[in-house]
Short mmCIF file of the C-alpha atoms (twelve columns), coordinates in Angstrom:
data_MODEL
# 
_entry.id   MODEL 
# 
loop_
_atom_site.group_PDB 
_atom_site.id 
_atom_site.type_symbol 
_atom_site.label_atom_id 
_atom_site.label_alt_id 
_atom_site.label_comp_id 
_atom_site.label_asym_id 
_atom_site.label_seq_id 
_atom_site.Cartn_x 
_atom_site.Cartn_y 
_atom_site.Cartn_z 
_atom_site.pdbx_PDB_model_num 
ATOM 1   C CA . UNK A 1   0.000   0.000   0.000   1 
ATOM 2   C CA . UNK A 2   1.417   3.687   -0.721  1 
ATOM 3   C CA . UNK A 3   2.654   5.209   2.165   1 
ATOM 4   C CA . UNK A 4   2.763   8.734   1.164   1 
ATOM 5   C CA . UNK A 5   1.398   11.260  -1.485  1 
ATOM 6   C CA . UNK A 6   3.882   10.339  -3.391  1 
ATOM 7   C CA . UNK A 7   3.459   6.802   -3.881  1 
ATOM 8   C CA . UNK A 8   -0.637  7.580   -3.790  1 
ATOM 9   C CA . UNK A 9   0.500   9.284   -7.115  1 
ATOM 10  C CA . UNK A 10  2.135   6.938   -8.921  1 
ATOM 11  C CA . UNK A 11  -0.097  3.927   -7.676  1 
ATOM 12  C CA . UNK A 12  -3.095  6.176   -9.193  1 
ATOM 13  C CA . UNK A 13  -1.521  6.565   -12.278 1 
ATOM 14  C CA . UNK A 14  -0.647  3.151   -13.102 1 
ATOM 15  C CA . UNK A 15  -4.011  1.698   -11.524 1 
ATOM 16  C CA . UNK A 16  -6.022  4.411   -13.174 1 
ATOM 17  C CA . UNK A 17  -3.951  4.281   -16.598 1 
ATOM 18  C CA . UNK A 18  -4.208  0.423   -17.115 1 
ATOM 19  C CA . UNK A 19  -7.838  0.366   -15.904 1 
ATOM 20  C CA . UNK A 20  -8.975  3.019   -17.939 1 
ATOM 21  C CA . UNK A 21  -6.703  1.865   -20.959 1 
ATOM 22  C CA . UNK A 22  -8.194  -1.381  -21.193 1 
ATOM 23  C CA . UNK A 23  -11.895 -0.228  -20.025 1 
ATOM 24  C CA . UNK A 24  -12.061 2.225   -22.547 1 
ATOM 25  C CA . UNK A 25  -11.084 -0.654  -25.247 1 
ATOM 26  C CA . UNK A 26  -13.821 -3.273  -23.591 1 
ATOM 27  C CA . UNK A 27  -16.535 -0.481  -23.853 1 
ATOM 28  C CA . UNK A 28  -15.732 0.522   -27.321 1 
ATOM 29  C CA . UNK A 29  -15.600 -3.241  -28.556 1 
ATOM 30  C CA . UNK A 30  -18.945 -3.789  -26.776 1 
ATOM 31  C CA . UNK A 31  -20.587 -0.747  -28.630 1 
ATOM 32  C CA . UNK A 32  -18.926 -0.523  -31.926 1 
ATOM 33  C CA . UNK A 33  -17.287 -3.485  -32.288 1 
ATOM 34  C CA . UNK A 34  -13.538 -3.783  -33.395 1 
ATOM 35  C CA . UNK A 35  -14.300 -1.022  -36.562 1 
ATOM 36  C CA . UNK A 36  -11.252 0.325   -38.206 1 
ATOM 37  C CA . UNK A 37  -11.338 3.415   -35.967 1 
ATOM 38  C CA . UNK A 38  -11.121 1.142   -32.742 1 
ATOM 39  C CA . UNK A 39  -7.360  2.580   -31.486 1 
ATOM 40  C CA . UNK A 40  -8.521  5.962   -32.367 1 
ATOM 41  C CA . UNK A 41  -11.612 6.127   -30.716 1 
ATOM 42  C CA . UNK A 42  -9.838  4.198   -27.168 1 
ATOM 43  C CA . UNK A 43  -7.100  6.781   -27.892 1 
ATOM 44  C CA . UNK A 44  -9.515  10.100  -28.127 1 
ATOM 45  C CA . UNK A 45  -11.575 9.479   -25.112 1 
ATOM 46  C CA . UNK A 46  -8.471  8.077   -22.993 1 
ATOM 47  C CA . UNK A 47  -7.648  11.727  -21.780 1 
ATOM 48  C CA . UNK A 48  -10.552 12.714  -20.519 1 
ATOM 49  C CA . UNK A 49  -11.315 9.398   -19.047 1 
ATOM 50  C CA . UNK A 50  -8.087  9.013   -17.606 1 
ATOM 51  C CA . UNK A 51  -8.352  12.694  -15.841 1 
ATOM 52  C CA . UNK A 52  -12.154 11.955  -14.169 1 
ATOM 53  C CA . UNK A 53  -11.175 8.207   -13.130 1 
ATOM 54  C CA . UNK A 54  -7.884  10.041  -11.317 1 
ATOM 55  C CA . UNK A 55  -9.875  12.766  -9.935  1 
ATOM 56  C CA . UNK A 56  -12.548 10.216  -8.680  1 
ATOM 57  C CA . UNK A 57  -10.002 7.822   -7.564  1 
ATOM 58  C CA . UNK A 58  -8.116  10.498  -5.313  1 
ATOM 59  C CA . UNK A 59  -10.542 12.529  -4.326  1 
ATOM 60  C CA . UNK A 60  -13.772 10.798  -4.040  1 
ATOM 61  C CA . UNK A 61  -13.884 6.781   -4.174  1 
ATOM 62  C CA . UNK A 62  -10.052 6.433   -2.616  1 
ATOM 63  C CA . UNK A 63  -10.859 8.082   0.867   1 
ATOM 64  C CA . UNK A 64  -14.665 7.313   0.929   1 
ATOM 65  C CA . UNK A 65  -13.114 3.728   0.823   1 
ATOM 66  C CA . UNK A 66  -10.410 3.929   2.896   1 
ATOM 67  C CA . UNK A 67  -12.433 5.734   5.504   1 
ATOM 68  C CA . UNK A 68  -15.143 3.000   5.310   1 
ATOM 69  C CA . UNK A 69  -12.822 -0.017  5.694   1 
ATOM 70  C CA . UNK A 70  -10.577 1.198   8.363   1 
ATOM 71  C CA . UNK A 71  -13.211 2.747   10.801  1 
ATOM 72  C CA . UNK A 72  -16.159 -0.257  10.172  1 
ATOM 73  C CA . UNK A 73  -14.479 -3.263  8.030   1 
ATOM 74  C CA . UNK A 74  -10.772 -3.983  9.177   1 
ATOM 75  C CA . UNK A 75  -10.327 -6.781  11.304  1 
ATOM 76  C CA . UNK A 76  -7.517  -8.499  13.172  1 
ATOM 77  C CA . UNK A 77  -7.845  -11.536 10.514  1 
ATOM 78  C CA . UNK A 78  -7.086  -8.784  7.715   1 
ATOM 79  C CA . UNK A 79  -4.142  -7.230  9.825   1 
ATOM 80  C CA . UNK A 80  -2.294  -10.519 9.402   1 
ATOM 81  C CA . UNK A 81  -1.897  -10.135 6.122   1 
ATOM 82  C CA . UNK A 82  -1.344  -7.319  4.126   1 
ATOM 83  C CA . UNK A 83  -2.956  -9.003  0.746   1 
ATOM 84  C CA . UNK A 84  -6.049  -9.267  2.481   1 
ATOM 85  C CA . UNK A 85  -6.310  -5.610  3.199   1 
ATOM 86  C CA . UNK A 86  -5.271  -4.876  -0.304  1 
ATOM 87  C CA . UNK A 87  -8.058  -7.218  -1.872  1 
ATOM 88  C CA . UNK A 88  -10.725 -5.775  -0.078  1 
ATOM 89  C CA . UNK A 89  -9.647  -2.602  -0.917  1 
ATOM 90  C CA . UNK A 90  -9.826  -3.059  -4.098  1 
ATOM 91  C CA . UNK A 91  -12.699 -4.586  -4.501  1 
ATOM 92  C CA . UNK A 92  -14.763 -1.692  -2.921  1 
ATOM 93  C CA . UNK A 93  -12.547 0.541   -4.960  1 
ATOM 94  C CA . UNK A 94  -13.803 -0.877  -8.361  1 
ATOM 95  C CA . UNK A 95  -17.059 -0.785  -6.976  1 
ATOM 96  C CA . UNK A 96  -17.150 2.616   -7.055  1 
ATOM 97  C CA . UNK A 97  -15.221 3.521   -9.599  1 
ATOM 98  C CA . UNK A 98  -17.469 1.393   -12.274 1 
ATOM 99  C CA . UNK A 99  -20.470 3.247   -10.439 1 
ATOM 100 C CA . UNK A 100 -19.083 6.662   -11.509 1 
ATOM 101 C CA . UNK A 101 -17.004 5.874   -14.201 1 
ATOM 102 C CA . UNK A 102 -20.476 3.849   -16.133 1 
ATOM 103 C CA . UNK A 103 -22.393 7.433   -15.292 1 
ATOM 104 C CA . UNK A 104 -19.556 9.278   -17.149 1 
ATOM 105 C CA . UNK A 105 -19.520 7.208   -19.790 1 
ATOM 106 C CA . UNK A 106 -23.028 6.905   -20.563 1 
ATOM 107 C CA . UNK A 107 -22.987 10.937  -20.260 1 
ATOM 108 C CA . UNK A 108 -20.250 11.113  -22.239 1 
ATOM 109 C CA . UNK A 109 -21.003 8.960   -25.430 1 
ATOM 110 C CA . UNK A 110 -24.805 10.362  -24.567 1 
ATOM 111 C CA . UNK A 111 -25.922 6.653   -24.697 1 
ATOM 112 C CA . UNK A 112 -29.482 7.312   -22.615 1 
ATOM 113 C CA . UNK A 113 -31.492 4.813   -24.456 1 
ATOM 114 C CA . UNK A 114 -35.095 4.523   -23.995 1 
ATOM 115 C CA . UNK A 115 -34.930 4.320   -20.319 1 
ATOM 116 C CA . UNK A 116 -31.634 6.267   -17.996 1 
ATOM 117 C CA . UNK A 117 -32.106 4.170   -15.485 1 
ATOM 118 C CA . UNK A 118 -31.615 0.615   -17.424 1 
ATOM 119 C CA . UNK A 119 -29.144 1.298   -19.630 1 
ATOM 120 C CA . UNK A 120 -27.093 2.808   -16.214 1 
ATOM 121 C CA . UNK A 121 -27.855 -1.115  -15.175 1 
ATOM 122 C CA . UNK A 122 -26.834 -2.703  -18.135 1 
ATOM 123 C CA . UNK A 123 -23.497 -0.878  -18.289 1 
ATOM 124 C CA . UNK A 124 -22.662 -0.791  -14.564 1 
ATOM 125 C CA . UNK A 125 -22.982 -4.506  -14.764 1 
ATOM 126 C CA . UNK A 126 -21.110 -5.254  -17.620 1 
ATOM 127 C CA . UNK A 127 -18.432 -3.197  -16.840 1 
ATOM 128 C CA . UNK A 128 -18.196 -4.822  -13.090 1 
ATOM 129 C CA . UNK A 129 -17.747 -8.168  -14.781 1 
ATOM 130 C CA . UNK A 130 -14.891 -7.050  -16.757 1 
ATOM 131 C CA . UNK A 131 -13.323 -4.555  -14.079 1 
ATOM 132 C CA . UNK A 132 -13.326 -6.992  -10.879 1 
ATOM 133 C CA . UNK A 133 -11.342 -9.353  -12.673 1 
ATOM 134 C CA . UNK A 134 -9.208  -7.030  -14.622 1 
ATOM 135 C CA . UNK A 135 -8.370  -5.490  -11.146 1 
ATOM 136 C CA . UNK A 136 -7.551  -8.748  -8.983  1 
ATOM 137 C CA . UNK A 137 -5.791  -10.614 -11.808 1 
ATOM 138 C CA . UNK A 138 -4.261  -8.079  -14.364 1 
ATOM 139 C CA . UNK A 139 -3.810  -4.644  -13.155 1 
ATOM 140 C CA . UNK A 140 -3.742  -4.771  -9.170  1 
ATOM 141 C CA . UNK A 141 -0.937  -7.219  -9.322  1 
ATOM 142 C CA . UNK A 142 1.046   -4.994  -11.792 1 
ATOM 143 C CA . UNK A 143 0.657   -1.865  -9.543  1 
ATOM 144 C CA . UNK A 144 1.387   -3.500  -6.370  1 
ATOM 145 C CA . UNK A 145 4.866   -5.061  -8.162  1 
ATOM 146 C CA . UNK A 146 5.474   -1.050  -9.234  1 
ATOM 147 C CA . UNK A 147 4.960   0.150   -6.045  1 
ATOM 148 C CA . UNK A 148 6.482   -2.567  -4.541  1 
ATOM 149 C CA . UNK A 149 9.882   -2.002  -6.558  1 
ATOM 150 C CA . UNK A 150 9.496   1.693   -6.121  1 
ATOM 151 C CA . UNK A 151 9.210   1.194   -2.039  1 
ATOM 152 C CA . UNK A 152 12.409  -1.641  -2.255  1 
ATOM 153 C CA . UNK A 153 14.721  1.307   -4.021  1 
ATOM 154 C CA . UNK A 154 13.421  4.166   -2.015  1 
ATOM 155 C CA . UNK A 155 14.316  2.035   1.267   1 
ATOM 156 C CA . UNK A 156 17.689  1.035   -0.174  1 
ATOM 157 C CA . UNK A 157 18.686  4.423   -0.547  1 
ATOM 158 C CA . UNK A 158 17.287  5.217   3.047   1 
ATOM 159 C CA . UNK A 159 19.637  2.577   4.481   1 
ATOM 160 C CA . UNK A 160 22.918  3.483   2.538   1 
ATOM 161 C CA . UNK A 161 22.365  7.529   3.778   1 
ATOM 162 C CA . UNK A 162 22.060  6.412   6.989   1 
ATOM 163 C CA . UNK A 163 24.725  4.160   6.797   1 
ATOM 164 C CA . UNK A 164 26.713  6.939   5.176   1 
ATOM 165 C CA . UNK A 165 25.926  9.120   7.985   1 
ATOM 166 C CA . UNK A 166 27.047  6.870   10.866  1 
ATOM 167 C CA . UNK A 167 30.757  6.387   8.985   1 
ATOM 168 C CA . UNK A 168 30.700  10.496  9.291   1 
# 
């Protein structure tokens, strides 16, 4: 887990890039099919998509979540392993983000249908049945092994100042 703004940064922006990436690709398929304009169209919206999921993920899902499961959901079976806390984390976290993110894209492609309400349903669901996965198999693993890496070098250099200092 990031362990400063820092880290919240760059574990956003490879979370948010890969899930966005690849959501924006299974959305596109599902509506258009694989045209000839399919890496344009991912490639067009990606900005903008990218931009809301990061501002949603930082500032509205990311510490409704984390406020939720540390004051009501953490347990001492969770604390004794840190995978557990991540996993439930990020299931609740793609929770929310597929409810916002399927509002923004519905508003954005202005795909209201006949009725708001169902084709709100239709998409949230299909896009939790790709984005669960995609999250616990694909791109959770990938930004834990960044962060991970990123943590590893940052405490390596930590331990060689310090060590540096002491021989002063």
């Amino acid at each position: 887990m990031p362990k400063n703004f820092k880290e919240e940064l760059l574990f956003t922006a490879v979370m948010a890039g890969l899930m966005v990436l690849v959501m924006a690709g299974y959305n596109i398929a599902l509506a258009d099919g694989f045209s000839n304009h399919f890496i344009r169209e991912v490639l067009t919206g990606y900005p903008l998509a990218l931009l809301v999921a990061a501002i949603c993920d930082l500032g509205i899902i990311g510490p409704g979540v984390k406020y939720i499961f540390f004051h009501f959901i953490i347990n001492d079976y969770m604390k004794k392993k840190q995978i557990r806390i991540a996993l439930t984390i990020s299931v609740m976290m793609v929770a929310g983000m597929v409810t916002l993110m399927s509002l923004f894209g519905i508003i954005v492609t202005q795909n209201f249908g006949g009725n708001f309400f169902l084709t709100y349903l239709h998409t949230w669901i299909f896009n939790l049945f790709m984005a669960l996965p995609l999250q616990l198999i694909v791109v959770g693993p990938i930004a834990r092994a960044i962060l991970g890496a990123v943590q590893k070098k940052t405490a390596l250099k930590a331990a060689k100042m310090e060590t540096e200092s002491v021989e002063d």
